[in-house]
C-alpha positions as CSV (number, residue, x, y, z in Angstrom):
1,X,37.8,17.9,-1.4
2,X,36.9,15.6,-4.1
3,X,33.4,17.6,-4.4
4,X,35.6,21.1,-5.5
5,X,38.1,19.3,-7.9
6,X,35.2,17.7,-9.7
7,X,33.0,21.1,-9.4
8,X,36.1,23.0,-10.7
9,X,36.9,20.3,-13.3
10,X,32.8,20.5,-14.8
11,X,33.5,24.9,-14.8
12,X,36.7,24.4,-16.4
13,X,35.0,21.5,-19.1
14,X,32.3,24.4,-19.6
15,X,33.9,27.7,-19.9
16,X,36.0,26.2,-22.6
17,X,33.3,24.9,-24.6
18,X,33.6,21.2,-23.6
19,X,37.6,21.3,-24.5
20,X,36.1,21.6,-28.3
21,X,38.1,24.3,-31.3
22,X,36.8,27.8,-30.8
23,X,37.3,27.9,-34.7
24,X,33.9,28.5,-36.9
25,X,32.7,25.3,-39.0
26,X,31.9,27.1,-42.6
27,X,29.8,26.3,-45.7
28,X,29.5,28.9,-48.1
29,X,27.5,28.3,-51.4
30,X,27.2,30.6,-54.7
31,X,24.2,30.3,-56.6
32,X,23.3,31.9,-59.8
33,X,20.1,33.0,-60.6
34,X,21.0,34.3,-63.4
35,X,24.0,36.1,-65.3
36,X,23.4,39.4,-63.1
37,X,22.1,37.9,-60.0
38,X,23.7,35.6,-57.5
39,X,23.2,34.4,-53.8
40,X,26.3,34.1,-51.3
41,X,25.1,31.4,-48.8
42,X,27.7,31.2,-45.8
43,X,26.1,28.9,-43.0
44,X,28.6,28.9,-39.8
45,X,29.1,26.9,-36.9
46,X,29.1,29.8,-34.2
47,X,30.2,29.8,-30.3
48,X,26.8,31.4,-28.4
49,X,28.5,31.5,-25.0
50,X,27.5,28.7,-22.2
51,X,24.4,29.5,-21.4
52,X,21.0,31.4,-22.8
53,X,17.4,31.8,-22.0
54,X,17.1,28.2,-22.2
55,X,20.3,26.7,-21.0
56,X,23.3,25.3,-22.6
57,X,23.7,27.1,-25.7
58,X,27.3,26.5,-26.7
59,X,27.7,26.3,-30.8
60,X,24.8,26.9,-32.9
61,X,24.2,27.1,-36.7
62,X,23.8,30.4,-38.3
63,X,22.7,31.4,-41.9
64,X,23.4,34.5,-43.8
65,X,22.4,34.9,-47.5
66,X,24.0,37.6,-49.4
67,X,22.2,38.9,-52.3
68,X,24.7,40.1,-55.0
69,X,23.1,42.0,-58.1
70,X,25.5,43.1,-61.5
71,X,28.5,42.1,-63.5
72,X,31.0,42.5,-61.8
73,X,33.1,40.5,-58.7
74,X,33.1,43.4,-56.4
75,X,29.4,44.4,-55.1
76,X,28.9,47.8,-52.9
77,X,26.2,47.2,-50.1
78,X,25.0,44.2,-51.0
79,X,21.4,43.1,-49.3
80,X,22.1,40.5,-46.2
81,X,19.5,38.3,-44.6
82,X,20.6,37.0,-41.2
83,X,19.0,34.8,-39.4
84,X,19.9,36.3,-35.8
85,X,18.9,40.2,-36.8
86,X,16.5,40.5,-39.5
87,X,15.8,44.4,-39.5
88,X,19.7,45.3,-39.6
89,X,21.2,47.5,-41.7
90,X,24.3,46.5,-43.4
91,X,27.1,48.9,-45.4
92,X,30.4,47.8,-47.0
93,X,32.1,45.0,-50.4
94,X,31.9,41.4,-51.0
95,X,34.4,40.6,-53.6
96,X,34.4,37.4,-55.2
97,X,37.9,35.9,-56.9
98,X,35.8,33.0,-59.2
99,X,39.6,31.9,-60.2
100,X,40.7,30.9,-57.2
101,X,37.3,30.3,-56.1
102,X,37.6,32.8,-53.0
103,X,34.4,35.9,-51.4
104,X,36.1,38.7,-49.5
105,X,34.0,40.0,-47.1
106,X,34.1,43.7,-45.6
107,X,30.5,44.2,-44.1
108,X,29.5,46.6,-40.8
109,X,26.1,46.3,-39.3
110,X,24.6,49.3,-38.3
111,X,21.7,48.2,-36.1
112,X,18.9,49.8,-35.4
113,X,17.3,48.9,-32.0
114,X,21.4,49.3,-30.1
115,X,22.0,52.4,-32.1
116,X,25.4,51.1,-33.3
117,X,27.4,52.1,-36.5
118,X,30.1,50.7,-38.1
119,X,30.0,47.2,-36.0
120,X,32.0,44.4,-38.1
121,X,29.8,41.6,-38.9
122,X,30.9,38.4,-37.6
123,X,31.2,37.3,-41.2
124,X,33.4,39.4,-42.6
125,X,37.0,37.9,-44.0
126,X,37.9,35.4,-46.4
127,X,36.3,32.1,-47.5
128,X,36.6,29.5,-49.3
129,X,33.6,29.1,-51.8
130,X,32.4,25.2,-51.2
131,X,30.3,25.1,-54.6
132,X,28.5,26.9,-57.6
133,X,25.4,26.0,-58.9
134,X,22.2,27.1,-60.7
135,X,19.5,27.8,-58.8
136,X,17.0,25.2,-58.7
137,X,13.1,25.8,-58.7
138,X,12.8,25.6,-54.8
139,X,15.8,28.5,-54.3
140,X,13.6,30.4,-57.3
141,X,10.5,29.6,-54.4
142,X,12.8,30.9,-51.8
143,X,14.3,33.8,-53.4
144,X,11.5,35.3,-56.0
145,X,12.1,37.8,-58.9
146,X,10.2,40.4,-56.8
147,X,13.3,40.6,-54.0
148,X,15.4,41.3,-56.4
């Protein structure tokens, strides 16, 4: 008896991701790189699910850098690097309110090897912009003129 209400306790302690907040941790960094050119940096804290091709997964660190080109604070189609799908295609806005220090995502995937369109990223919503700073020499390293 005591073997089932500790093995159903442990499930339980699992499936809910160790009694932790289901909510995403989230950074998200501007940096110029110039008046025209600027990199949207949002690095969440992301449930994976309980288990993956090596074990316990549970929350894991994900990057996504947002390339945003011209003048303006709203930018059609920007180019996305994510860390989880690099040869995905990505269609939609990221507005940016500098005054109340606020990006708006709206961003679909389309990806190529599931042959799905209009997916929502995971990413898109509102955030909160942590900082904004200059780029230093090793984001110039990072992110060349030649990307641009």
């Amino acid at each position: 008896m005591k073997t089932i209400q500790l093995f159903i306790a442990l499930t339980l302690i699992l499936v809910t991701g160790c009694s932790t907040s289901r909510e995403s941790k989230t950074h998200v960094e501007l940096v110029r790189f110039g008046s025209d050119r600027r990199l949207l940096t949002i690095i969440r804290q992301e449930w994976d699910g309980a288990f993956g091709p090596h074990g316990y997964t549970g929350y894991r660190e994900h990057y996504y850098d947002i390339k945003l080109v011209g003048n303006g604070s709203l930018f059609s189609n920007p180019a996305i690097r994510e860390d989880r799908s690099p040869s995905s295609v990505y269609h939609g806005t990221v507005a940016l309110d500098m005054e109340n220090m606020r990006a708006i995502l709206n961003i679909q995937k389309i990806s190529p090897d599931l042959n799905e369109t209009n997916r929502n990223l995971s990413i898109s919503g509102k955030y909160k912009i942590d900082s904004v700073r200059d780029a230093t020499p090793t984001d110039r390293f990072a992110f060349p003129d030649s990307i641009w």
